[in-house]
N, C-alpha and C positions, 0 to 999 in steps of 0.2 A: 477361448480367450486366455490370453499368457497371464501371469501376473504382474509383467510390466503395465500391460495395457488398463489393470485395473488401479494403477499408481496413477496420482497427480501429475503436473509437471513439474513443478517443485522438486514431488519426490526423485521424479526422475533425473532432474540434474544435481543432486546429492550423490545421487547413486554416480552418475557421470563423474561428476569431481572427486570423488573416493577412489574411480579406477584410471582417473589421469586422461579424460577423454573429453572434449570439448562440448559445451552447454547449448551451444546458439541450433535453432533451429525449429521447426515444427513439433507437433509429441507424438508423430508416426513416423520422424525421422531420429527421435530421440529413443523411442524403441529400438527403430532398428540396426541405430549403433549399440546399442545395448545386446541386441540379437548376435550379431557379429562378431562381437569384442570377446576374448573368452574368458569364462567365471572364472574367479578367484577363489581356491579352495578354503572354508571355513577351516579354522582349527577345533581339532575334537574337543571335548570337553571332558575334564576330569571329576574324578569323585569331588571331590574339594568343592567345583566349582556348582555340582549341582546339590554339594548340601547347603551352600552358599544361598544359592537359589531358594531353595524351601525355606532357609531361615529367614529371608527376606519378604518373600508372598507367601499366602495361603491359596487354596485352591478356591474358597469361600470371598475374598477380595474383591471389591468392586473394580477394580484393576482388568479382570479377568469377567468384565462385563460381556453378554452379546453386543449389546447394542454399540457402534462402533459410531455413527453416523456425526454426532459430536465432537470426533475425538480432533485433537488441536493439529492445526496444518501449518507450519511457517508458512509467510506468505514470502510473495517473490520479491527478490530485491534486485535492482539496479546496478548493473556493472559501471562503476565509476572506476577513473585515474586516480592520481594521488591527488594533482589540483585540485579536480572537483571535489575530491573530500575534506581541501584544505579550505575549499571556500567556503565550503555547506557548513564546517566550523564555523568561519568568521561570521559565515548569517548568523548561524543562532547567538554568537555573543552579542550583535547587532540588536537583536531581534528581544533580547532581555536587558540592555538598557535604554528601550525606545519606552518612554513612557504613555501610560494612556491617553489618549487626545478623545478630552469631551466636550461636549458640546456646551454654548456659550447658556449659564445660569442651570447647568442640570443638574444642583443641587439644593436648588430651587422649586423645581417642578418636574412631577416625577415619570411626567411623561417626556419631559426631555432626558431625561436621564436615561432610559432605554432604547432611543435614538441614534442612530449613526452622525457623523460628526458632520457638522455645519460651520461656515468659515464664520467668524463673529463679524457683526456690522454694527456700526451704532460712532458717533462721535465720542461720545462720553465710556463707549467699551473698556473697561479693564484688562479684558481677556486678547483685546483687539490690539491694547497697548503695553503688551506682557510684563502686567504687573506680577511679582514674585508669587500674590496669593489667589490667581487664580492660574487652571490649567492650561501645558504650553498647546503653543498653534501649530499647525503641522507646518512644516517646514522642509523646502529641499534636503538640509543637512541630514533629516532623517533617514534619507532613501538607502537602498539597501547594495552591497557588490552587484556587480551587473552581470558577474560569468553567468549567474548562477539563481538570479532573479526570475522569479515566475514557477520557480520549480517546486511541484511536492516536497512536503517533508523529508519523505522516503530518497529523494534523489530523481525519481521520475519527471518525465517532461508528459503533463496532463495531454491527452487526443482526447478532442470534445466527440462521442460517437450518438449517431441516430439512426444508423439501421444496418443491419452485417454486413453488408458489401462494402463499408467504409476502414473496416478492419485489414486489407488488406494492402502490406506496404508496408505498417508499423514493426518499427523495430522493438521486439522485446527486452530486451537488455537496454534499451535507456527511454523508450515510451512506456507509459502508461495508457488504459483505457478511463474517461469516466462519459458515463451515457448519459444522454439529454432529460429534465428533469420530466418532458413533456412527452415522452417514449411509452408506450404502454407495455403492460407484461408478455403478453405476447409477443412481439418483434425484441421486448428485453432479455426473453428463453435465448430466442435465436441466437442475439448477440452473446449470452454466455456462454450456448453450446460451440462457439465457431470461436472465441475468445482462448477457448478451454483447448480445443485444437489446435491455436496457434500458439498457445506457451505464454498468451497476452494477461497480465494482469488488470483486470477491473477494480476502480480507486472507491465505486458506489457499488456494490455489488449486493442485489436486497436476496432474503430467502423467499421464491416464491414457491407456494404448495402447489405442484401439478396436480390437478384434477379438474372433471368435467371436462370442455373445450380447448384446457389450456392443454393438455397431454401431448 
């Protein structure tokens, strides 16, 4: 086993975009540009920079831990234009002065208040006839740019998935995966092993402990 192959994909299109080689693809076709392409010679290192070094760690440093298994991964991002980045701003400004819309009296009762919102009904409603001092109604005005509506945070465009064979086709660079909530851990392995192959980001992604039957 190379040492590419024991990299993420992530890592691997780091490594890609460091040496000016293009990202899209599988991660045994990401390897094998990487196999092909040829290494770029390290610069040696000098006295200087390896006293540098020791002044900085010690050999004792939890830094210099075995255990690796935690250690932090960027996760993958979405190749977006400039528009799309222009709009995914305007959402979020959107999206911080849309005020909370709750439900009619759930300041009142506090199990209305942990309730998703209800349209108010009543003749006599306050909230139905948007007086100043109770909360506003939802409203068309609200709604959000439309490029760019529906979209994960991140820039992803959510694939609803329930079993591996559905992962193929997605585009990595502007889909995302998130698995069905009703999916059980086993068929969820699958979808991460074969996710993992294709360079596919999962948006729900749980830690499941392999052992027993699930191996």
């Amino acid at each position: 086993m190379t040492e590419y192959e024991e990299m993420t994909v992530a890592q691997l299109k780091d490594v890609l975009r460091e040496r000016g080689l293009p990202v899209s693809g599988r991660k045994a076709e990401l390897i094998e540009r990487l196999q092909e392409a040829p290494e770029e010679e390290a610069p040696e290192a000098t006295d200087e920079d390896v006293d540098d070094f020791d002044e900085d760690f010690d050999a004792d440093d939890e830094f210099f831990d075995d255990e690796w298994d935690d250690f932090h991964v960027a996760r993958q991002k979405p190749v977006l234009d400039e528009s799309t980045i222009s709009d995914i701003e305007i959402l979020n400004a959107q999206k911080k002065k849309q005020p909370a819309f709750r439900r009619q009296e759930w300041f009142r009762y506090r199990r209305l208040s942990k309730t998703g919102w209800r349209k108010p009904k009543g003749m006599h409603s306050k909230q139905r006839t948007n007086r100043k001092y109770r909360s506003p109604v939802v409203r068309i005005g609200y709604r959000k740019i439309a490029s760019v509506r529906g979209l994960h945070p991140s820039g992803f465009e959510e694939v609803l998935i329930h079993k591996p064979g559905e992962l193929e086709g997605i585009d990595p660079e502007r889909q995302a995966v998130r698995i069905g909530s009703r999916v059980g851990n086993r068929k969820r392995m699958q979808i991460h092993d074969r996710a993992d192959d294709l360079g596919l980001r999962i948006l729900n992604r749980r830690r499941i402990e392999r052992r027993g039957d699930l191996l």
